[in-house]
Each structure stands twice: as C-alpha cells, then as structure tokens.
DONUKE-864061 format. One line per 4 residues: for each residue x, y, z of C-alpha. Coordinates in pm, whole numbers. Example, Ala and Ser with C-alpha at 12.3 -4.5 7.8 and 13.67 -1.06 7.14 Angstrom:
BEGIN
1230,-450,780 ~ 1367,-106,714
END
This chain:
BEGIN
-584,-1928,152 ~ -921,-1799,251 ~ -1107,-1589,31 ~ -1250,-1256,142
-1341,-988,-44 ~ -1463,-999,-399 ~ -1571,-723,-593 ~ -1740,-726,-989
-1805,-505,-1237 ~ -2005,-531,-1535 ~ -1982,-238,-1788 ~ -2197,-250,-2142
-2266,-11,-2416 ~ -2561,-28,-2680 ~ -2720,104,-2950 ~ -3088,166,-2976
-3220,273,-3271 ~ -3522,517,-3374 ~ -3838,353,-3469 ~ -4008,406,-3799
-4187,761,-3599 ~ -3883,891,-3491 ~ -3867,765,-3099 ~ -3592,548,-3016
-3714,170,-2928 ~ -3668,231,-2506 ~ -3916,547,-2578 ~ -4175,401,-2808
-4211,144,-2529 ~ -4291,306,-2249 ~ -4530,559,-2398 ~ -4812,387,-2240
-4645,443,-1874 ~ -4853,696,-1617 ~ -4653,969,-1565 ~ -4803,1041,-1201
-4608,743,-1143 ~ -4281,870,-1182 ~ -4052,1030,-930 ~ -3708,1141,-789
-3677,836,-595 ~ -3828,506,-768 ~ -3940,244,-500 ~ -3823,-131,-537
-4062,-380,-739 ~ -4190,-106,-969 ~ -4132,-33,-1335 ~ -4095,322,-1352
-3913,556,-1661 ~ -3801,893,-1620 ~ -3897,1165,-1912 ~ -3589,1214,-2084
-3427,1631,-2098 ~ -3550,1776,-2418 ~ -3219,1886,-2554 ~ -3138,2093,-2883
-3065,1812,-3175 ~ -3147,2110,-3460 ~ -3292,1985,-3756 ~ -3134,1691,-3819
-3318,1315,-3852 ~ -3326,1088,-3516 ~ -3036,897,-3554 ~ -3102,671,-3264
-2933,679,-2868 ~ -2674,501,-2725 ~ -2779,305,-2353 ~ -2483,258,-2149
-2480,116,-1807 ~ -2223,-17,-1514 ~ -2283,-270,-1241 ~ -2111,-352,-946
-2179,-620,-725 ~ -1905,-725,-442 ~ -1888,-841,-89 ~ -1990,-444,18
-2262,-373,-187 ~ -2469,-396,-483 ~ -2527,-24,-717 ~ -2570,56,-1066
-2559,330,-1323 ~ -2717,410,-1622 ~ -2684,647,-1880 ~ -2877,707,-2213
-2727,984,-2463 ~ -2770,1076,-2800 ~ -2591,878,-3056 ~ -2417,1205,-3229
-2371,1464,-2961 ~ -2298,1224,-2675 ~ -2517,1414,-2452 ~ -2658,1288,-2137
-3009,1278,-2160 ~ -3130,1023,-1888 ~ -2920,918,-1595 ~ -2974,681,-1326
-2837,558,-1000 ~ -2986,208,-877 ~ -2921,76,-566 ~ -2974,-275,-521
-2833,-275,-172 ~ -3063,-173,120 ~ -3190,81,134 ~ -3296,-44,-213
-3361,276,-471 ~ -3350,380,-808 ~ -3291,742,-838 ~ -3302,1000,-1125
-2964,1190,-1172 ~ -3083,1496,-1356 ~ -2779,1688,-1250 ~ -2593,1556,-1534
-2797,1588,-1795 ~ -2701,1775,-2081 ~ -2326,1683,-2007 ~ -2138,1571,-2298
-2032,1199,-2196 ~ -1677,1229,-2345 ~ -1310,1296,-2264 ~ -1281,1590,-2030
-1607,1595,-1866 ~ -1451,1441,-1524 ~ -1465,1842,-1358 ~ -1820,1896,-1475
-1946,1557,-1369 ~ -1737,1643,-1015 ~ -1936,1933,-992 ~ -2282,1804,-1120
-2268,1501,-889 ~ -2109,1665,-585 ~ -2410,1562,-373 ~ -2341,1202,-388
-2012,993,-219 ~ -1758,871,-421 ~ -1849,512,-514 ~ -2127,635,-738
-1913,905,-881 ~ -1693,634,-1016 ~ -1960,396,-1194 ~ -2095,699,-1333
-1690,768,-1482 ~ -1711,400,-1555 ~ -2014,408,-1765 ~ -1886,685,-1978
-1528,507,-2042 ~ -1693,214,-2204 ~ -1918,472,-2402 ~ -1613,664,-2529
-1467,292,-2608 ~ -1777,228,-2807 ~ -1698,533,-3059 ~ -1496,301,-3211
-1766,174,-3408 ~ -1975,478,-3459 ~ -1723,710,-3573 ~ -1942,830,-3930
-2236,904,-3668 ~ -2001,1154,-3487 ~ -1872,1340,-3768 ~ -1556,1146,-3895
-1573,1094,-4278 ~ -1351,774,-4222 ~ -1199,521,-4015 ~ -846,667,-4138
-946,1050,-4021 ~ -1067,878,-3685 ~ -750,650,-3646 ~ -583,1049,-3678
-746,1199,-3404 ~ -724,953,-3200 ~ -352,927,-3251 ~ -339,1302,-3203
-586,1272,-2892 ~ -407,1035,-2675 ~ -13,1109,-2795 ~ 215,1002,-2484
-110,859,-2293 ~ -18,474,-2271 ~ 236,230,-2435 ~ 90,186,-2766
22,601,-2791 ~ 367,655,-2650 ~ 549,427,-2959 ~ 334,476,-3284
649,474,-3466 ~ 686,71,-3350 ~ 336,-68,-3358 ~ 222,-296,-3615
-90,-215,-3632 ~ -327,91,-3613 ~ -656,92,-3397 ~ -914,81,-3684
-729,-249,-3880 ~ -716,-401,-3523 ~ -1096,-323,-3409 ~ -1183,-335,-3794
-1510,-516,-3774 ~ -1900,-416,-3761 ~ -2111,-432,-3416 ~ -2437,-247,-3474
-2689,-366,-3201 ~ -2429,-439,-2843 ~ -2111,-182,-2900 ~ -1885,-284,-2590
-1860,-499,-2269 ~ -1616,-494,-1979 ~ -1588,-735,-1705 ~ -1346,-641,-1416
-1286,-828,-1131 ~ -1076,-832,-750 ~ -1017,-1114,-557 ~ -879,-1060,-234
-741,-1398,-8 ~ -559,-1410,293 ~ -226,-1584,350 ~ -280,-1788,665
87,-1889,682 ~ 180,-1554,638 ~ -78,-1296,805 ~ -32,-1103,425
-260,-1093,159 ~ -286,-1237,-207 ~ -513,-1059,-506 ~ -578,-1177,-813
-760,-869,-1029 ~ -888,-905,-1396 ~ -960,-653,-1658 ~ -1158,-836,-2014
-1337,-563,-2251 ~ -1404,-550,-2611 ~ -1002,-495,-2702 ~ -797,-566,-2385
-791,-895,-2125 ~ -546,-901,-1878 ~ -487,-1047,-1516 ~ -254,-904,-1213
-132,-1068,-911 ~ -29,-899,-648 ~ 91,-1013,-261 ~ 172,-794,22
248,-846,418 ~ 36,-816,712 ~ 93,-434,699 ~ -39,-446,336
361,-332,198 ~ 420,-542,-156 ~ 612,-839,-156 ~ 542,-956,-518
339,-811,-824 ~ 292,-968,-1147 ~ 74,-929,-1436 ~ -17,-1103,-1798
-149,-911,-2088 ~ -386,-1135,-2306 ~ -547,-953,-2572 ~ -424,-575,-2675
-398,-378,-2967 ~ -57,-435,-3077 ~ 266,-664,-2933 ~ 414,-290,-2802
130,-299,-2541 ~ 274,-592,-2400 ~ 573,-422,-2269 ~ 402,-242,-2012
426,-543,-1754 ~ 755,-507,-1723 ~ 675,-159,-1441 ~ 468,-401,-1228
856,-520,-1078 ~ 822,-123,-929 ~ 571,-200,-743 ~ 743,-437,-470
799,-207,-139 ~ 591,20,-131 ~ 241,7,72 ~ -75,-54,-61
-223,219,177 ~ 27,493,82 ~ -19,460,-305 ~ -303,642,-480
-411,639,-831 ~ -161,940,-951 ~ 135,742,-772 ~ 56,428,-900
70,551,-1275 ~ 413,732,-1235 ~ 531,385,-1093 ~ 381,152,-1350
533,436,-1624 ~ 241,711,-1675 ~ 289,764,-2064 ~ 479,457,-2120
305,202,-1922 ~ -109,74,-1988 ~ -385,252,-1843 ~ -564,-69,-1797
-281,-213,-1585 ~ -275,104,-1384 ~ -698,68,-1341 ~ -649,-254,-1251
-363,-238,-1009 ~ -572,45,-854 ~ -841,-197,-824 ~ -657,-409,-683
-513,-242,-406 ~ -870,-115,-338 ~ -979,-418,-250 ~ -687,-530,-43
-721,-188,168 ~ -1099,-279,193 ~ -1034,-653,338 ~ -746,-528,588
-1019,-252,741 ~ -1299,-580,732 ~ -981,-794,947 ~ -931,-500,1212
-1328,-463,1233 ~ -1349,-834,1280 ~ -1603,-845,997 ~ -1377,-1177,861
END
C-alpha cells in the first residue's frame, strides 16, 4: 500500500476569563497594540488583533469569553478558524479565517459577528459567509460543534440551575438524533454522570483524521479515518475498487457515552455497494441509520469518503 492523501483536524475550545478590570485575559493583552496596524487582511509574520463587535451584554458582570478554534492541515492545504464569543450568550464577537497555505492570510470575518454560535445557526452562517467557498464554511461549522460540546461544562453560566435541568433539555433537544438519544429508555447512564467532572481553563479537544492508501494489487483504495474528542474515540475502515464502489467497511467505537452507542456499527455492513462518489452526507446518514445510528460515525464516514474522492481526482490528474 502506498499512502496518499492525509488530511488532520485539530478542534479546541477554551475558557478565558475576565481580569480583575473587567477585560478578558486575550483583551487586557493586547491593549498596548497600534490600531493603525490592523486590517481586513493581516499580512504573514505580523501580530495583529482585530477590535472585537461591541455587542449588548446589559448590565450584568463580565463573566469571561470562550476562544474556540479549528485547524486543518492535509496533503491540500493548510487553513484555520477562530472564533471568540461570550461565555453566556454564545455570541460571535471576533472571527477569523487564517490561511497558512499560499497565498498566506489571516482575515477578519466580521460577517458573522453577532451570530449566536449554537444549534440552528447553520442558515445564518450560510448566509453570513456566502462570500467564501465551502472548505472554510465547514471549519467555521466545525469550530462551533466543539463549542456547543463544551456547554457541557458551563451549563450554570448559560442559565441552567443544574446539571439535572441541563441533562433535560438536552434529552428533549436531541430526541431521535443518534443511538443513545434514540434509546433513553436502555442507557445506563445519563450525559452529566458520564461527563461528570470539572474542566475550567481547556473545555474540549477533537482530533480527526483520514488516511487514504492505494491498493497496488488491486487498483482500489483503503482508508483508515479517526474521530477522538473529549467523550467519543472511534476508528473506520473502509475499502473500495478502482471505480471508488465499497467493497468492505468496518468501524470500532472506543470511548462513548453509554454501551447503547456501541450498536451503531452494526449500519457500516450498508455501506458495501454503493459508490463513494454517489453518496453525500444526507445519504450516508439514512444508510448508517439517521436517528438510530451515531453522528460521529456518519462525520467520519463522510470524511472518509472525502478523502478517497479527493485521492482518485489527484490519480486521474497524475498528481500521485
């Protein structure tokens, strides 16, 4: 086998607190930056910050922001994102696209600030970001996933009196979304006993990963993808021919919230047939079970056959 494509991703949420005069840290150090300095388009091998978008907090105490950023780095290129938002209203207050691929630039986002960076705000950000091509609309998606992951352990600074009344909504939220939201009447375990533990400086982390080789003997194709975050690790394998159709898919679940999660593996036999270049995201969940298979397998087999699409156009450009 020869590897050749790889693609990784590298998502991570924190929390930065207010100083003692009410800025967050990330402010109160960069107060001495000039401002004639800054711009739309920041130019490689400088140190520039972007004013943040004065938005409405009322009356209440700074509670602190949450910085949140994704980065991608594969065999086709090498961007970022970054988003800062208040800790309580998850609005976007700073966003930032960095490319670290020539033409090397780090460019404000101000379209989306404002924007609450929660569940539902895909059409918005669609809208708001319109101007740029998909890739960055993704890591932008990407960033806010692992911030809606982090609630988890910031739930009193959003408004839930308790870890019991978020459990609820969240049950209530994502009813029929997965495996584990799909059988609450079999689990063994709710989210807050199984993510029942304090993080107060670094709130979340996800690695993902796609491998693509080819199969000399075989003109096909072999991927190995990977999915490790705060609460999930898993791996799928996946073959296909020389016209990219599936010849074998497998997967392992490592770490997930409860045993019932585990389950969802068994839809990755569906997969075996079809072509990688006929299957989009919405047809890949109703084969790996929409409500009753695992979002993160469907991400990941998505992945995946992302990257295997990606190699086969490299082969018929002769780029490998």
């Amino acid at each position: 086998m020869k590897n050749v494509i790889q693609r990784h991703w590298f998502t991570t949420v924190r929390f930065d607190p207010p100083t003692p005069c009410g800025d967050t840290i990330l402010n109160h150090a960069v107060t001495e930056v000039n401002t004639e300095q800054l711009q739309t388009t920041w130019q490689p091998n400088r140190t520039n910050h972007a004013r943040v978008a004065e938005l409405d907090t009322g009356n209440r105490q700074p509670t602190g922001q949450l910085n949140a950023q994704t980065m991608y780095c594969g065999t086709d290129r090498e961007v970022g994102t970054r988003l800062r938002v208040d800790l309580v209203s998850f609005k976007i207050l700073e966003a930032t696209l960095e490319n670290h691929s020539p033409p090397v630039a780090i460019t404000d986002i101000p379209q989306i600030r404002g924007i609450e960076a929660y569940l539902k705000s895909g059409p918005a950000l669609r809208d708001a970001l319109a101007h740029l091509d998909y890739f960055p609309r993704e890591l932008f998606a990407e960033t806010i996933r692992g911030i809606i992951q982090a609630e988890t352990f910031i739930y009193k600074e959003r408004g839930f009196a308790s870890a019991s009344e978020y459990n609820e909504h969240w049950n209530k939220t994502f009813a029929n979304s997965c495996r584990y939201y799909s059988n609450l009447n079999r689990i063994t375990q709710r989210w807050v006993d199984y993510a029942d533990y304090m993080r107060t400086g670094n709130l979340f982390n996800r690695y993902k990963t796609q491998s693509v080789y080819t199969l000399n003997d075989k003109g096909g194709y072999f991927i190995v993808a990977t999915f490790c975050d705060s609460f999930h690790e898993l791996s799928v394998e996946i073959e296909t021919d020389k016209d990219l159709v599936i010849t074998k898919a497998n997967g392992t679940l490592l770490r997930a919230p409860d045993n019932v999660c585990r389950e969802a593996t068994f839809f990755l036999q569906q997969l075996p047939g079809h072509s990688a270049a006929s299957l989009n995201k919405k047809k890949i969940a109703v084969l790996l079970g929409k409500g009753e298979g695992c979002v993160h397998i469907i991400d990941t087999v998505y992945d995946a056959l992302t990257a295997v699409i990606m190699a086969n156009q490299r082969r018929s450009n002769s780029i490998i």
